[in-house]
N, C-alpha and C positions, 0 to 999 in steps of 0.2 A: 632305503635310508642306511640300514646297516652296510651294505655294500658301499656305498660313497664314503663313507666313515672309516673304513679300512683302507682306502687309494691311498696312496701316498700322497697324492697330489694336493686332496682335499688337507691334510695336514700342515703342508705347506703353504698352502693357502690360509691357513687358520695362522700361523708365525706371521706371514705377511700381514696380516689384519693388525695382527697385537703389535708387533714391530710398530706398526703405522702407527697407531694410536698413542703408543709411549713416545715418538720422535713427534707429532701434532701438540702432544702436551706441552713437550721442551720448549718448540718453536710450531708455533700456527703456521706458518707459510709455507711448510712439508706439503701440504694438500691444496693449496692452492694450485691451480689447472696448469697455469705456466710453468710454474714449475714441478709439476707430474711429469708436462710435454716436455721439460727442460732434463728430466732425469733420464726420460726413456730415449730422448735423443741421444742422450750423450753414452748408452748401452748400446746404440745398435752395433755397432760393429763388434761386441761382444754376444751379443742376440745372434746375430748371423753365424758366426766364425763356430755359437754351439749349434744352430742347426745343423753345417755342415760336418760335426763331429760327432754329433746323436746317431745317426746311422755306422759309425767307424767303431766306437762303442757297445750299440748293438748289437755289431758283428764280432765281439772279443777280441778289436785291433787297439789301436791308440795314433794319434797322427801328433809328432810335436814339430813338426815343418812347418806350422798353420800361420805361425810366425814370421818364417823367414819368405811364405810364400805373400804375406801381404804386404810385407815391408818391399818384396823385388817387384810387385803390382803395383802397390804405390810407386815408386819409385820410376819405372819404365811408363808410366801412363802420364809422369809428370814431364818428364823428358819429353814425351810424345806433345803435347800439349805447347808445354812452351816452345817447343823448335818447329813445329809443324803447325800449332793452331789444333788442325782436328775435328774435331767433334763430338756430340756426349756419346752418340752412337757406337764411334770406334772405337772411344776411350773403355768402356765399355766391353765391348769384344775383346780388345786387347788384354785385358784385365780377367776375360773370362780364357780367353787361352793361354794364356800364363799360368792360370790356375792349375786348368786340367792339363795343361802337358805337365808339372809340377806332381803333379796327383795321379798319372798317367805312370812316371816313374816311380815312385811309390810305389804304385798297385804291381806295376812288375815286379818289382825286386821283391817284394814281397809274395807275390801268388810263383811264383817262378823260381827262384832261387832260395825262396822257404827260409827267409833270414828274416829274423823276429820285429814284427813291426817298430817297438819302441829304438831298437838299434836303427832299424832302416830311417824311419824319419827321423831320428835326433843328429845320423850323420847327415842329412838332406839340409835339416834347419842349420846345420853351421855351414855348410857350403853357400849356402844363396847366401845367409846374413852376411859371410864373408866378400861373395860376388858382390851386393850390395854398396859396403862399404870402398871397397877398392873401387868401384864403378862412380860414387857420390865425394872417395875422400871422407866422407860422414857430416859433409855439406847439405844445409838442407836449401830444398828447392821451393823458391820463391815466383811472384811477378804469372800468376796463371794468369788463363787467359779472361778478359769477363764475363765471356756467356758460360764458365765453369764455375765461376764465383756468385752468377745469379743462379743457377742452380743450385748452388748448396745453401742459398737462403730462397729455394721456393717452397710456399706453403699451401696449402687447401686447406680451407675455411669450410669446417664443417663440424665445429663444437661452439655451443653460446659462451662467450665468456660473461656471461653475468650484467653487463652495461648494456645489454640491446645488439651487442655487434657482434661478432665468433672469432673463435678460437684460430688460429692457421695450425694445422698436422703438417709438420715440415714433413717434405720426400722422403727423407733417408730412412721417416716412420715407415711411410706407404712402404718402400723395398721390404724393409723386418715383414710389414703382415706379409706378400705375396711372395717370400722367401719361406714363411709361417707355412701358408695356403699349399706351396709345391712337394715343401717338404713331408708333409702330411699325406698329401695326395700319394706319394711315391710311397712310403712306405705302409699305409693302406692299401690301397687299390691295383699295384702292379705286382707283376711275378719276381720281377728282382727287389721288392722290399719286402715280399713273405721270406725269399731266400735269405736275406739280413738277417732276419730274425730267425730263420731255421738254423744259419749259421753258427750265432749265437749260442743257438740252446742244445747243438750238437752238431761238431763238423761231419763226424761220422755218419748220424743221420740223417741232413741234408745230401751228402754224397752218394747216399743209397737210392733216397727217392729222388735224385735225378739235378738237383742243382749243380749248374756250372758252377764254383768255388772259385776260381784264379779269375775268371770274368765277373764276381761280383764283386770280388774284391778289387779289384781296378776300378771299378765304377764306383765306390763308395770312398777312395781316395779321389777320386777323379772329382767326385761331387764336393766331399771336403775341403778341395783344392779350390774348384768353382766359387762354393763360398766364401772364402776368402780374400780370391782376387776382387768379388764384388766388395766384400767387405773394404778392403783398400782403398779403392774410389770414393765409396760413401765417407769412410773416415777425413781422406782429403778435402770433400767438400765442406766438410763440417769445420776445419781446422782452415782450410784454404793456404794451405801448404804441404809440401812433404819433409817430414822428421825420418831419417833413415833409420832410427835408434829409439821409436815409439812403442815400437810393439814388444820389444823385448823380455821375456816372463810370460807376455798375457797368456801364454798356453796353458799353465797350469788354473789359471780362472776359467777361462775357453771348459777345459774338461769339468772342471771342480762344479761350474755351472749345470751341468750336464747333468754330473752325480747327484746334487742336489734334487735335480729337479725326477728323478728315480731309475736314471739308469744306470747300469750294474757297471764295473769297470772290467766286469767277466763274462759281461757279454748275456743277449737275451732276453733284454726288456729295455723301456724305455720311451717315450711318446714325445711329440713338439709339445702339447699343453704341458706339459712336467717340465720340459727344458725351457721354455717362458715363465714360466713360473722363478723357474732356481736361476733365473735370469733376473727377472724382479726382485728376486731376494735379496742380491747381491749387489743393487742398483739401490734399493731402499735404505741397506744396512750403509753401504757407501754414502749415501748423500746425506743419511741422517748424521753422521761421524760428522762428515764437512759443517752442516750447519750449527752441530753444536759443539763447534769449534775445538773437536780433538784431534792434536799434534799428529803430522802425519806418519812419523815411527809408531805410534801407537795405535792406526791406521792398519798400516802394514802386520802388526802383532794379531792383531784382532783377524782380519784376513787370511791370514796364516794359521792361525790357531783353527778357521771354520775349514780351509782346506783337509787339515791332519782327522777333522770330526768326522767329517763329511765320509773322507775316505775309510774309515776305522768303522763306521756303521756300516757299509755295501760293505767291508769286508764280512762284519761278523755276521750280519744277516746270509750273507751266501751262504756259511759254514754253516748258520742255523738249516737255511734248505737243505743244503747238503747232505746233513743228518736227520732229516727228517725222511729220506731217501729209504724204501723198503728195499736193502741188497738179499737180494736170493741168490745160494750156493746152488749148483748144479754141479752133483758128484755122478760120473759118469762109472 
C-alpha cells in the first residue's frame, strides 16, 4: 500500500477524482456516460500524439514537429481521399508513412549530425506547417468521401447506458486503447524500449553495455512520427474535414500531458498508465471550464499557468535526485 502511495500516478489519479467531484457539483452532467464518451473522444488525438512522445521523453529528446507532421497527414490523406476515392486502408498507410519518413528525418539529423533535438524538430515543424500552407493556400478541405464520414461516426456498443440499451465506444476510442496496448507492449517487452530507457538514465551507460543509440533514436522519432500521422486521420474523422491551421500549439499540451502524467523532460522514466492519466487530467480540467461556462482567454490562462507548474516540479524534483546522488572523489 505504501508503495502505490508514492507513484505518482496514484496522485494523479487522486486530483482527477477531486477534480471530478468539484466540476459533478457545478454541473451533474460531467458524469454522465455520454459525455465521459464525449470528452475522451474529443482527447484522442491528444492521447495519441503523447504516446507517441512518451518514449522521445524517456529518451531525454523532445519532438516539436508532432504538429506540423499531422497537419501534412491530415492534409495529404484528405487530398488522397477526395481526388482518388481510396480507401480506409490506404488512407491509413498513407498517413502512417508520412509519419515515419517525417520521424525517420528527425532521428537522422539528430542521431548523425548530433544537432540538438529541440533545434532539429522546431526547424522540421516550420517547414512542413509551411509546406502545408503553400500546398492548401490555408484552405480547408471539404466534400470527403462517405464511407470516411461513416467511419468516423462508427461505434461499438458495449457499455449499458442505463435505459436497457448500450453505450456506442466510437472507433477513434478503440485506436487510443490499441495505440495504449502497443505502446506499452514496446517499451516493456522489447530490447529497443529497455534501450529508451537506458538512454534516458545515461547515454554513456547504454553505449557501454551495447545499445545502438543513433538506431534507437530513429525509431522513437520514427514511432512519434507514426503516432501522429494516425492521429491525423482520427482527428479528420471526428471533424469530417481538414483545417490546415488546427493543430497549431498542440505540441506544447502533446508534452505538458506527458509531464503530467510522470515523465521527466530529462529523460528516464515515464509509463502509458501515467501518460493517460495526465491525458484525462487535461481532458477533465478542459471540459469542466467549458461546462461551467468560463470565457475562453481564461481557458487558455488557466492551461498555461498548469504548463509552467507542471514543468517547474520535473524540474525541481530532478535537482532533488540529483542531489541526493552519493558523488565519490577518486584521488589518484
Amino acid at each position: 500500500m505504501k508503495k502505490l502511495l508514492r507513484k505518482k500516478e496514484f496522485s494523479i489519479f487522486l486530483i482527477i477524482v477531486f477534480i471530478s467531484i468539484v466540476i459533478t457539483v457545478a454541473s451533474p452532467t460531467f458524469l454522465r456516460p455520454d459525455n465521459l464518451i464525449d470528452v475522451l473522444k474529443g482527447n484522442v488525438v491528444l492521447g495519441i500524439m503523447a504516446l507517441g512522445m512518451l518514449p522521445v521523453l524517456i529518451s531525454g529528446g523532445i519532438d516539436l514537429s508532432v504538429t506540423g507532421t499531422i497537419a501534412l497527414s491530415a492534409v495529404l490523406c484528405g487530398k488522397l481521399m477526395v481526388t482518388y476515392g481510396s480507401n480506409i486502408w490506404m488512407v491509413f498507410l498513407l498517413a502512417i508513412l508520412i509519419g515515419a519518413g517525417i520521424g525517420f528525418l528527425d532521428g537522422i539529423i539528430i542521431a548523425k549530425l548530433r544537432i540538438p533535438p529541440i533545434v532539429t524538430t522546431l526547424g522540421m515543424q516550420s517547414v512542413f506547417v509551411g509546406i502545408v500552407l503553400l500546398y492548401t493556400n490555408g484552405d480547408w478541405i471539404t466534400n470527403l468521401p462517405p464511407w470516411f464520414k461513416q467511419f468516423g461516426t462508427f461505434t461499438v456498443g458495449v457499455l449499458p447506458n442505463g435505459s436497457g440499451g448500450t453505450l456506442g465506444i466510437p472507433v477513434q476510442i478503440v485506436f487510443l486503447i490499441a495505440a495504449g496496448l502497443i505502446t506499452w507492449f514496446v517499451l516493456k517487452y522489447t530490447l529497443i524500449g529497455r534501450g529508451i530507457y537506458a538512454i534516458g538514465g545515461s547515454r554513456s551507460s547504454a553505449l557501454r553495455v551495447g545499445y545502438n543509440i543513433d538506431r534507437i533514436q530513429v525509431f522513437i522519432y520514427m514511432y512519434c512520427g507514426v503516432m501522429a500521422g494516425i492521429a491525423g486521420v482520427l482527428h479528420t474523422s471526428i471533424v469530417q474535414q481538414v483545417d490546415p491551421n488546427t493543430f497549431t500549439g498542440m505540441e506544447l499540451n502533446v508534452i505538458v500531458a506527458v509531464v503530467i502524467g510522470g515523465a521527466s523532460t530529462v529523460g528516464g522514466s515515464g509509463t502509458v498508465f501515467g501518460t493517460f492519466l495526465g491525458v484525462i487530467l487535461m481532458a477533465v480540467l478542459e471540459n469542466g471550464m467549458v461546462l461551467a461556462r468560463i470565457p475562453t482567454f481564461w481557458q487558455k490562462i488557466v492551461m498555461g499557468i498548469i504548463i509552467v507548474i507542471a514543468t517547474s516540479f520535473d524540474v525541481i524534483n530532478h535537482k532533488r535526485e540529483q542531489n541526493k546522488l552519493v558523488r565519490v572523489d577518486i584521488e589518484e
